[in-house]
ZAVO-708165 format. One line per 8 residues: their letters; for each residue x, y, z of C-alpha. Coordinates in Angstrom, 3 decimals, always signed. Layout:
// ZAVO-708165
A) X:Y:Z ~ ...
//
This chain:
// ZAVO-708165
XXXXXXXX) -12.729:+33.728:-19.674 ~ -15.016:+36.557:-18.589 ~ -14.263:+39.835:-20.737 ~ -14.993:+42.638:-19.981 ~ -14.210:+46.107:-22.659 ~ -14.662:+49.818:-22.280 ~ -17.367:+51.737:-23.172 ~ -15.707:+53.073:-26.717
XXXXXXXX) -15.266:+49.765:-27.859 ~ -18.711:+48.039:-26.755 ~ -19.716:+51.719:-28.971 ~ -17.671:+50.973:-31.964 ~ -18.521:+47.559:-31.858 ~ -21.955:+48.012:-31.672 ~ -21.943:+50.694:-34.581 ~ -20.198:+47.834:-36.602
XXXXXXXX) -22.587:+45.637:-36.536 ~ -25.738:+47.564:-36.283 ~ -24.383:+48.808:-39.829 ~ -25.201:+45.312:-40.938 ~ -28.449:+44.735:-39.379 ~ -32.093:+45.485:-39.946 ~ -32.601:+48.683:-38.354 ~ -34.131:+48.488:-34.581
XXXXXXXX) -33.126:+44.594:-34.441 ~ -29.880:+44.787:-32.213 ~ -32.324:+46.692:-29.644 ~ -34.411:+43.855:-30.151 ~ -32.078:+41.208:-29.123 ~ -31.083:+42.672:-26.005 ~ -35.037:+43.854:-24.798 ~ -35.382:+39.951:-26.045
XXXXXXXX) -32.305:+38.876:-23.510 ~ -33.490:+41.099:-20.570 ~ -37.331:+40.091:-20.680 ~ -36.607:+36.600:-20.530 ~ -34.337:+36.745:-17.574 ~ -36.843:+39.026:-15.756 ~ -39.269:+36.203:-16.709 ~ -36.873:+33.619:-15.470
XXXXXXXX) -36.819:+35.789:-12.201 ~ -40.479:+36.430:-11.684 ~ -41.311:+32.769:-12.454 ~ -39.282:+31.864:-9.045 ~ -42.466:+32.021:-6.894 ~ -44.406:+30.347:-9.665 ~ -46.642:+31.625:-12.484 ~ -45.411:+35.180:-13.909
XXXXXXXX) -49.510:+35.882:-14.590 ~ -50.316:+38.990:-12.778 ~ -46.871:+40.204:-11.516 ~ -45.859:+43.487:-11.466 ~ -42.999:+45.242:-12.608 ~ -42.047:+49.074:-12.724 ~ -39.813:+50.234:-15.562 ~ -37.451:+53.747:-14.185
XXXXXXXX) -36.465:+55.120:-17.539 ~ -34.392:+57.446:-18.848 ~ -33.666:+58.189:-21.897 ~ -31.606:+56.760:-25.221 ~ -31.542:+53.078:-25.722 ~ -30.981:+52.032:-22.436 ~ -34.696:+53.385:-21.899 ~ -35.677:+51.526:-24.985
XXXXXXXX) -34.136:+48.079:-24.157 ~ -36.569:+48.359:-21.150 ~ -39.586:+49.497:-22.988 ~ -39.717:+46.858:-25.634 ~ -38.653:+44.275:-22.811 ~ -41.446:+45.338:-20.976 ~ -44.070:+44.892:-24.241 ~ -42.421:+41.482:-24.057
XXXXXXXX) -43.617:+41.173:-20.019 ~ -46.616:+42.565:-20.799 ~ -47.827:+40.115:-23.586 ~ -46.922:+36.989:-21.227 ~ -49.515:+39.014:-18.561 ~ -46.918:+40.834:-16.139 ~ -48.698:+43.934:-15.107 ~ -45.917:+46.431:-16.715
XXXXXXXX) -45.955:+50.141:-15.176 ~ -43.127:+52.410:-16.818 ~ -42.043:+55.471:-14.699 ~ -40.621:+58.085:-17.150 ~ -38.030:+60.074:-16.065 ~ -37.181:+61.827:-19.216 ~ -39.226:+64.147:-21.268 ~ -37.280:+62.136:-24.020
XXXXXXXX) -38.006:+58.748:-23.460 ~ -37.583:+55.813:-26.317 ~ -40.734:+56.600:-28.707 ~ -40.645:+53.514:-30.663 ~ -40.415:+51.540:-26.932 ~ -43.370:+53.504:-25.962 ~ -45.515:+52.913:-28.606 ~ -44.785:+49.064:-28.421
XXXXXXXX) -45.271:+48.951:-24.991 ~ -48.679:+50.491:-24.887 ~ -49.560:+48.144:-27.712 ~ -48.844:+45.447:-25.682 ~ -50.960:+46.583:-22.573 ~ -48.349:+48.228:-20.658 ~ -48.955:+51.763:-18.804 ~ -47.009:+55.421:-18.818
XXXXXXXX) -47.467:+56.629:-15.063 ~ -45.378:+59.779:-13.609 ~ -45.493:+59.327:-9.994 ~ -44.814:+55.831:-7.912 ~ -47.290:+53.109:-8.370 ~ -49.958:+52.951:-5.963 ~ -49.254:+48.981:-5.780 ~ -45.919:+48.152:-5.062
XXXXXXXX) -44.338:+46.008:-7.671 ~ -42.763:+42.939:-7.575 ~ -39.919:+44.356:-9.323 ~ -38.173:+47.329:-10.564 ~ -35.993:+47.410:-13.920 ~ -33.384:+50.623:-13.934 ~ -33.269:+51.840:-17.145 ~ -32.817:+55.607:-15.613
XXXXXXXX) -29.200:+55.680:-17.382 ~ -26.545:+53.680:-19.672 ~ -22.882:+52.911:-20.231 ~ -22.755:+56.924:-21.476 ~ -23.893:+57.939:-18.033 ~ -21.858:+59.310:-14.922 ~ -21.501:+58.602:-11.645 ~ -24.008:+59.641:-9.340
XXXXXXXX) -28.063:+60.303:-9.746 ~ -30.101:+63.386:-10.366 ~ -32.528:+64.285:-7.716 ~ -35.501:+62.859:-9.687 ~ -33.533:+59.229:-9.949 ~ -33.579:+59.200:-6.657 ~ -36.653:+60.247:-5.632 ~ -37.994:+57.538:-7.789
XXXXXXXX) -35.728:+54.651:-6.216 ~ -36.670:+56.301:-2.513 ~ -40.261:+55.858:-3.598 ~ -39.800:+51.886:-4.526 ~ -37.082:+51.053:-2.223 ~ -37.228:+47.609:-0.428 ~ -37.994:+46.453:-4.070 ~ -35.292:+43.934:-5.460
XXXXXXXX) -34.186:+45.739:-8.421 ~ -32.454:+44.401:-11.914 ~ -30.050:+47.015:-13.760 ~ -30.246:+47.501:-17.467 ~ -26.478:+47.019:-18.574 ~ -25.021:+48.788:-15.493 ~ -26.069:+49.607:-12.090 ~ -27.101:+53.536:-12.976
XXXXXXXX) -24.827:+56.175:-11.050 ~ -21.918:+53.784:-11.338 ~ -18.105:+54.500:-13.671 ~ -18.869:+52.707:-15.884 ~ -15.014:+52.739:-17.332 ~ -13.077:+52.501:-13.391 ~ -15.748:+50.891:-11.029 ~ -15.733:+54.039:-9.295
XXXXXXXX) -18.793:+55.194:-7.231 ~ -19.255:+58.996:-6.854 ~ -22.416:+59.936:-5.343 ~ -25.943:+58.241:-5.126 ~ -26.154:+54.817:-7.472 ~ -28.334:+51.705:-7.711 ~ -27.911:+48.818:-6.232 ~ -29.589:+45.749:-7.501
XXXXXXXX) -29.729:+42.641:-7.009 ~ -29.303:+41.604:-10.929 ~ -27.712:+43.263:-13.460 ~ -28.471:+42.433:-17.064 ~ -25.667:+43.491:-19.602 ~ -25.493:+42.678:-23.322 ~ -22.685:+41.991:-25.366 ~ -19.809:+41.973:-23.243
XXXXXXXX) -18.765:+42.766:-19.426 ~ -17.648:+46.113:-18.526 ~ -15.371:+47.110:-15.823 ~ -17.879:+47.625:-13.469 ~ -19.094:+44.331:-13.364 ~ -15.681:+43.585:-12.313 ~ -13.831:+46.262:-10.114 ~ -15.035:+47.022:-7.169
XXXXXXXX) -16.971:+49.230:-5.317 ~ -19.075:+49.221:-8.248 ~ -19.419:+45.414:-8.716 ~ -20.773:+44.986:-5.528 ~ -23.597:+47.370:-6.816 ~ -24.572:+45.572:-9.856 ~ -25.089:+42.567:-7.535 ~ -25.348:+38.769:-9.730
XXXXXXXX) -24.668:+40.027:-13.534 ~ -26.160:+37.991:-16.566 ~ -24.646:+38.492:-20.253 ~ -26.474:+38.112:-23.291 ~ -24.910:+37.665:-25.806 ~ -25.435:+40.405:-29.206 ~ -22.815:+38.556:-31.291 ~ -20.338:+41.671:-31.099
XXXXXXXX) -16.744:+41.331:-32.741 ~ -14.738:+42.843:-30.186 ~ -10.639:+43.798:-29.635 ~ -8.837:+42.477:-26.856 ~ -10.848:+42.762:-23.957 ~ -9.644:+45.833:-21.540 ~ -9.716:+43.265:-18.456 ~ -9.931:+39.563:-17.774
XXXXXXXX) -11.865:+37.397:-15.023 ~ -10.240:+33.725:-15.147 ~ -12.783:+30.738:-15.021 ~ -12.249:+27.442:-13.927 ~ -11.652:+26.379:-17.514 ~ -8.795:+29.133:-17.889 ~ -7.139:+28.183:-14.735 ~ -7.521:+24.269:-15.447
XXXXXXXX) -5.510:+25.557:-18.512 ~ -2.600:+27.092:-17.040 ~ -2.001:+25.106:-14.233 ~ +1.447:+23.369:-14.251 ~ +1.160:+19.404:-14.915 ~ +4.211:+17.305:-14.539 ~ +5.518:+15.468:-17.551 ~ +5.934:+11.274:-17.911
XXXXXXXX) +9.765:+12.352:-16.821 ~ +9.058:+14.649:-14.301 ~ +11.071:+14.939:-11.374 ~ +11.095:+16.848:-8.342 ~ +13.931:+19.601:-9.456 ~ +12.095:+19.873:-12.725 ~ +8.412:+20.845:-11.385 ~ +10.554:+23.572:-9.717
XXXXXXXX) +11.628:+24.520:-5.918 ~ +10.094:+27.598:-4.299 ~ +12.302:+29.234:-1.279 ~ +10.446:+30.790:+1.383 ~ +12.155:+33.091:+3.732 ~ +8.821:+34.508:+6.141 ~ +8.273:+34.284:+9.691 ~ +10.626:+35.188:+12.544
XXXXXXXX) +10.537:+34.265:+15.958 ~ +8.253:+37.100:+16.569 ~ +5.674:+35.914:+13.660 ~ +6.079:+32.293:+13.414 ~ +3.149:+31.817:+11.984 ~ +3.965:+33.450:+9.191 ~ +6.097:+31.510:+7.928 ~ +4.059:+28.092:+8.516
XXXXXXXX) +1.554:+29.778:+6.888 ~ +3.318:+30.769:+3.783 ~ +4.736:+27.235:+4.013 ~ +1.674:+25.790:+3.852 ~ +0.700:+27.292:+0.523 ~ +3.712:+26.588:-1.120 ~ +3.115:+23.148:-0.614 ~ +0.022:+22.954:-2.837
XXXXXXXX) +1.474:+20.272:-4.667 ~ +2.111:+22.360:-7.705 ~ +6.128:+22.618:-7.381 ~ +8.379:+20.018:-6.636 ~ +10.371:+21.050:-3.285 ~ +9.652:+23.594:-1.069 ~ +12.788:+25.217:+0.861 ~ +12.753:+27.401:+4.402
XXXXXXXX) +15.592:+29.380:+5.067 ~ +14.370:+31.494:+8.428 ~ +14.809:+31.226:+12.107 ~ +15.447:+28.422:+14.168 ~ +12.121:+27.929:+15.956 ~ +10.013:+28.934:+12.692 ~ +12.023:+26.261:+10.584 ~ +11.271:+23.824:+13.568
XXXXXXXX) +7.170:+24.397:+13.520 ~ +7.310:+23.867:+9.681 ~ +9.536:+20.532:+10.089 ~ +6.716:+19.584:+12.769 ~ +3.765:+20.121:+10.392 ~ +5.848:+19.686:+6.827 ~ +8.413:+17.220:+7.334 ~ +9.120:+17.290:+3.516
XXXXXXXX) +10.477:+21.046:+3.343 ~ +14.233:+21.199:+3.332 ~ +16.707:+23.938:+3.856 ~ +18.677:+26.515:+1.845 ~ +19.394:+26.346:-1.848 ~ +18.986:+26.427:-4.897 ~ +15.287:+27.615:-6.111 ~ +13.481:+28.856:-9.235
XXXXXXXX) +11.094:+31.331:-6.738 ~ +11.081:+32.989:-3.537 ~ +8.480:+34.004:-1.158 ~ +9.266:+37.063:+1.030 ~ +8.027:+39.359:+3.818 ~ +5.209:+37.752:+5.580 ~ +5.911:+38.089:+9.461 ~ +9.682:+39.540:+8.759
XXXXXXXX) +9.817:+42.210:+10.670 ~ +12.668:+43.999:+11.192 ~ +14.778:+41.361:+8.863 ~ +12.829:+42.253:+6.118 ~ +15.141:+44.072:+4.182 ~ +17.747:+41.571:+4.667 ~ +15.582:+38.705:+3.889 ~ +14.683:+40.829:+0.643
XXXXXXXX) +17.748:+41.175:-0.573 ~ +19.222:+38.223:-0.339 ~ +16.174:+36.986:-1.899 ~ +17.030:+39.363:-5.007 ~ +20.275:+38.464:-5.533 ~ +19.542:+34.827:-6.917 ~ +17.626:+36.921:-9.942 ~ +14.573:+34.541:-9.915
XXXXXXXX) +11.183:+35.391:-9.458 ~ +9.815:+36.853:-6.514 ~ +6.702:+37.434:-4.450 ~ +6.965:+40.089:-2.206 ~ +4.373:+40.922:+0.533 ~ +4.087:+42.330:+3.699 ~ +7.007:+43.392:+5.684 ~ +8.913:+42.878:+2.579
XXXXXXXX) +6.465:+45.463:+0.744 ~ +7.987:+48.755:+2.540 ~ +11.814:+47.493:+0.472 ~ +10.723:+46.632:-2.910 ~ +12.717:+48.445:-5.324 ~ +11.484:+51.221:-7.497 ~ +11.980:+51.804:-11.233 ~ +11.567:+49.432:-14.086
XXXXXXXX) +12.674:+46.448:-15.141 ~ +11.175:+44.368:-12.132 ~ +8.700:+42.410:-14.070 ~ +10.003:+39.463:-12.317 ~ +8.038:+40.656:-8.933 ~ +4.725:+40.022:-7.887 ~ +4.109:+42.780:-5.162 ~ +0.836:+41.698:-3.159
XXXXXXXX) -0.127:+44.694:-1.023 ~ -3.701:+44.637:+0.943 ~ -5.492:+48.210:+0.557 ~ -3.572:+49.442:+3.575 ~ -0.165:+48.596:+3.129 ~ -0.483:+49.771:-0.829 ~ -1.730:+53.162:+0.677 ~ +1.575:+53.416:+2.577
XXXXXXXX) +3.679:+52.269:-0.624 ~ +1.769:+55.373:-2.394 ~ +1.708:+57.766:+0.377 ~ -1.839:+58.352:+0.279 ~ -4.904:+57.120:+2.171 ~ -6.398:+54.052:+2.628 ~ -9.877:+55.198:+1.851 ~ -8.884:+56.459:-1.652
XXXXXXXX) -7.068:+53.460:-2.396 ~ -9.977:+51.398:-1.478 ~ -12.323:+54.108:-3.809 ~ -10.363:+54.024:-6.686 ~ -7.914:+50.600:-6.715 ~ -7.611:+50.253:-10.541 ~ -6.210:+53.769:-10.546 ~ -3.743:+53.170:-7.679
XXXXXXXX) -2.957:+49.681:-8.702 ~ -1.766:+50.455:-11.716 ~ +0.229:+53.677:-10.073 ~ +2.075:+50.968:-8.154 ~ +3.143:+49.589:-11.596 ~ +4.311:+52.751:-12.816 ~ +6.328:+53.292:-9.480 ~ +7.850:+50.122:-9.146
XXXXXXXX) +7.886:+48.517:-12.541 ~ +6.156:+45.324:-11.473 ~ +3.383:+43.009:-11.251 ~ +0.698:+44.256:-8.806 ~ -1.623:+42.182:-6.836 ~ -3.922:+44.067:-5.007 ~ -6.023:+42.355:-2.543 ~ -9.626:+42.502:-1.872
XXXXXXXX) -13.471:+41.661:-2.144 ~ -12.350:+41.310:-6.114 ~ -8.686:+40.997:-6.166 ~ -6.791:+43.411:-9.242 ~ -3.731:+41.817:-11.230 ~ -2.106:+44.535:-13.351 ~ +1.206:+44.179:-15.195 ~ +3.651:+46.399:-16.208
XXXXXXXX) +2.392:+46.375:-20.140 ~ -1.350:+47.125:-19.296 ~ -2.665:+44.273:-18.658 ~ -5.342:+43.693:-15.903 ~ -6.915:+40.869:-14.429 ~ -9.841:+40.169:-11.841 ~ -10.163:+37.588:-9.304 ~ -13.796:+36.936:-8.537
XXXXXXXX) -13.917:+34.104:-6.514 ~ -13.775:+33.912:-2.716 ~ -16.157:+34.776:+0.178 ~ -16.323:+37.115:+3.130 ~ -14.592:+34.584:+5.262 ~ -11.611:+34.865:+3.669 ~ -10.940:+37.928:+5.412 ~ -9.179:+36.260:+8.659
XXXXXXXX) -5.740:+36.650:+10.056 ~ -3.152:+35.175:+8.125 ~ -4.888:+33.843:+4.703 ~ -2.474:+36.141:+2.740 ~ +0.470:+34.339:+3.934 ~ -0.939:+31.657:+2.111 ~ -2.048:+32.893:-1.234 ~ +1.867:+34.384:-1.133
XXXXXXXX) +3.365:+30.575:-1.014 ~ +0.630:+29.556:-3.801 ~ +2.057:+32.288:-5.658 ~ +5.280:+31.338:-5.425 ~ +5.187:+27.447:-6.178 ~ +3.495:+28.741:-9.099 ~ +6.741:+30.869:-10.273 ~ +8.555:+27.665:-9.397
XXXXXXXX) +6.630:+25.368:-11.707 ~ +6.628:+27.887:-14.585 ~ +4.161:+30.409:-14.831 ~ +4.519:+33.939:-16.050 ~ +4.591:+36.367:-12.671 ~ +0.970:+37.765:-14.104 ~ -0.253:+34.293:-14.640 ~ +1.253:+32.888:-11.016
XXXXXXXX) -0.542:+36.153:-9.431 ~ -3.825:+35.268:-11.042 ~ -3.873:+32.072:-11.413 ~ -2.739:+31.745:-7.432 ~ -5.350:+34.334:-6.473 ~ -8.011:+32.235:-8.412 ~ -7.344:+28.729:-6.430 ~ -6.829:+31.098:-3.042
XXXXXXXX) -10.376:+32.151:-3.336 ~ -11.625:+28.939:-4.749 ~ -10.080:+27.075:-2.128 ~ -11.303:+29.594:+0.842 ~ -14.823:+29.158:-0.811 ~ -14.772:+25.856:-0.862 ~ -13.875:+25.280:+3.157 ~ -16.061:+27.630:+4.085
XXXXXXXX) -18.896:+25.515:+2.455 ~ -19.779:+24.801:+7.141 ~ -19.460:+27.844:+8.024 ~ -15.864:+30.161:+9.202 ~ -12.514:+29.553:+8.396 ~ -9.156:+30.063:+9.599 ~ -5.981:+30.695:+6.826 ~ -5.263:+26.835:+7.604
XXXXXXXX) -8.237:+25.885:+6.480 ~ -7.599:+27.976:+3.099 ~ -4.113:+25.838:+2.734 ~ -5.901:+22.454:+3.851 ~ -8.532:+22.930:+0.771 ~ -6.783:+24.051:-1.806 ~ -5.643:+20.108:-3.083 ~ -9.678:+19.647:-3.534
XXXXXXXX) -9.753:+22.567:-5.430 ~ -6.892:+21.260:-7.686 ~ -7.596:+17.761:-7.643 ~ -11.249:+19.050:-9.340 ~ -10.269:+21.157:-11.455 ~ -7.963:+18.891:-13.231 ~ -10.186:+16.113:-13.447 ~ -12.622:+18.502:-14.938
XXX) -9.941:+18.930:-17.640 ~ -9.459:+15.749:-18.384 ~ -13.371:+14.550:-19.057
//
């Protein structure tokens, strides 16, 4: 499981445990972590001898972390240049970086480096850059660039970008993960991001990325007397005449393989393309989930309803979206909205949803009293008691016509089987991306193509689980 906390509780852990240790020495262990991956990325093109690296800092610790990781460069004979950018910069990293050879400069380098570390601010700074931050990065831009703990100019706390910020290629945090590793637009800023580890005792984490181990772990297995009734039956009432392909679609990811039946109840012509292409999915009934919305059109609210009235869990997307009822008590939903379509739930704009989706996701709780999946680059799971989860896998491709129709039916033979609605949406988002990722291994890919891999994706992960 990736964690990641807030700022006040990477603080008070810190405090905790710097209270037990030598003074200087947690500083230590992260300028120890973060020289030794900037080693690790120098030594790409071979030998690190003679390499140069400029240190942007600010000042406080974050400052520090880079000056005694650059003494650590500099003794292994990486030509360290540190820009200052405070009149209060580190002292004790100063002094040990001009011990170990380094050099103070106040103006850019006259050779370009091989590699810039921002140190310019923290996890205590705010969004956006003061002018001389960003003269500084003007002055060395083109230069891949690895973040000290966070991207500087970034929320640390939302993920929230606000004015000029860094964007690098590698971001080096210690301790834990914060939010902005996670929640975009900021992740996409702090480009790959590498934890060391300070041995911090931390409280339950703020947010949560699932890894393949966590998902291997919730996934629903069938028992020696399993039968097809008791690994569940998802319903799926999507498509119309209008949309058919809706309806295959959503089809198509309910039958994953991780419930046992999968029901259509829909029009004529839909049901007919799904008998063509799933000759196992039978008709009305009884189910333990639906599916709802996708390609509905005007029988959405219909669909929805009726849908309701059985009392079992529900996902409800699209079409279905603009009829989900308000209020509490709906923990039993799993409301999957795109940035658009959760912009016209809210009645604001698209572009703010897509600035700030933590905030608006969990506004959508609040309003409707269920379990919000909002979609995107890094898709946000929130649930109705706080919690909040972060799908990370996927790739660009995934962004084609129908692949949410899909992750919808994954969803819901997940509710069939037995999952919580917060585990169904994460877990379901998890293998959606996985799978998309996976098929896109040659290149672009259609939402079939996103149904068609997702039995790899399971097939692996559960033998991984049993090794």
């Amino acid at each position: 499981m990736r964690r990641a906390h807030t700022v006040d509780q990477v603080r008070e852990a810190e405090r905790a445990l710097m209270a037990r240790l030598p003074d200087g020495a947690l500083m230590q262990r992260a300028a120890h972590g973060l020289a030794h991956a900037v080693l690790d990325l120098l030594g790409t093109a071979g030998t690190v001898y003679g390499r140069r690296v400029l240190l942007l800092v600010g000042s406080g610790d974050n400052g520090g972390d880079a000056l005694h990781a650059g003494a650590v460069l500099a003794r292994r004979g990486v030509a360290v240049e540190a820009w200052l950018l405070s009149d209060h910069a580190h002292r004790a990293g100063l002094e040990a970086l001009r011990r170990a050879g380094g050099r103070v400069v106040t103006t850019a380098p006259r050779t370009r480096p091989d590699l810039v570390v921002d140190a310019i601010v923290g996890i205590g700074g705010r969004p956006g850059l003061r002018p001389g931050a960003r003269q500084a990065l003007d002055a060395v831009a083109g230069v891949p660039v690895v973040a000290v703990d966070v991207p500087s100019g970034v929320d640390v706390d939302t993920g929230e970008l606000d004015g000029p910020h860094v964007e690098a290629a590698l971001t080096i945090t210690f301790g834990t993960h914060k939010f902005a590793h996670l929640l975009d637009p900021a992740a996409r800023a702090a480009g790959t991001v590498h934890l060391v580890d300070l041995g911090l005792d931390l409280p339950a984490p703020a947010a949560e990325a699932l890894q393949d181990a966590d998902v291997a772990a919730l996934l629903p297995r069938p028992g020696p007397d399993a039968q097809k009734y008791s690994r569940g039956v998802v319903g799926v009432r999507a498509g119309s005449d209008a949309y058919p392909g809706a309806g295959l679609l959503s089809v198509a990811g309910a039958s994953c393989g991780l419930a046992g039946m999968v029901r259509y109840v829909g029009d004529r012509g839909v049901l007919d393309l799904v008998h063509a292409q799933h000759p196992e999915v039978v008709g009305a009934g009884r189910v333990q989930a639906w599916v709802v919305g996708s390609g509905s059109g005007d029988g959405a609210p219909g669909t929805l309803a009726e849908a309701l009235a059985d009392a079992v869990p529900t996902v409800v997307d699209a079409d279905a979206l603009a009829h989900a009822p308000r209020g509490g008590g709906h923990e039993s939903l799993v409301l999957t909205p795109h940035a658009g379509e959760l912009a016209r739930m809210l009645d604001v704009d698209r572009v703010d949803v897509e600035a700030r989706p933590l905030e608006h996701a969990r506004r959508a709780v609040e309003t409707y009293g269920a379990v919000v999946l909002l979609k995107g680059r890094h898709t946000l799971v929130v649930h109705p008691d706080g919690r909040v989860r972060v799908t990370t896998t996927g790739t660009p491709w995934l962004a084609t016509a129908g692949a949410g129709d899909v992750l919808g039916g994954v969803i819901g033979a997940l509710l069939a089987a037995g999952l919580s609605p917060f585990d169904a949406a994460s877990v379901g988002s998890w293998l959606h991306g996985a799978a998309a990722t996976a098929a896109a291994a040659d290149g672009p890919i259609t939402a079939g193509d996103v149904a068609r891999g997702l039995p790899r994706v399971l097939g692996s992960l559960l033998r991984e689980s049993t090794t």
